[in-house]
C-alpha positions, 0 to 999 in steps of 0.5 A: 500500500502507498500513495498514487505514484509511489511506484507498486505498479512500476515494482509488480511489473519489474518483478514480473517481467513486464518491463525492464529495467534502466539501471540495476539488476532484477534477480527473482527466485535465483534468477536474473531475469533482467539479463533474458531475452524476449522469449527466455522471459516469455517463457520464464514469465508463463512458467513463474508468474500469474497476473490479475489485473484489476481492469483489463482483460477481463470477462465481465459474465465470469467470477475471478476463479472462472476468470482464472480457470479460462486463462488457465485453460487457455495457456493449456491449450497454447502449451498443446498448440506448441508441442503439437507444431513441435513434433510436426517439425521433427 
């Protein structure tokens, strides 16, 4: 908790990996995640950390916990597009 502009979003995001850095180093859980590329971090980031957003992306019709089973259905069925591509290609 603290004033508007005291800088919570801008810390959630950093640790997060939403955004990066201008200065320092960001370790979360023993690892760097400032020094990531895009898809390292897309991929820690799916792998590590849940967001809820308080007023973006969500579907007006679902309780949190639905909004929170669709996501994690969603990711699920990303994850079964991914291998199945993968083994495509193979």
């Amino acid at each position: 908790m603290g004033p508007s502009g005291s800088g919570k979003s801008t810390l959630l995001n950093l640790i997060g990996g939403l955004d990066r850095p201008s200065s320092g180093e960001i370790e979360v859980a023993g690892q760097r995640i400032d020094i990531m590329g895009d898809g390292a971090l897309a991929r820690w980031r799916a792998n590590n950390v849940g967001f809820i957003f308080q007023m973006y992306n969500l579907l007006p019709v679902l309780t949190r916990r639905a909004q929170c089973r669709a996501a994690a259905a969603a990711d699920a069925a990303l994850a079964r597009r991914a291998r199945a591509s993968a083994s495509r290609r193979r």
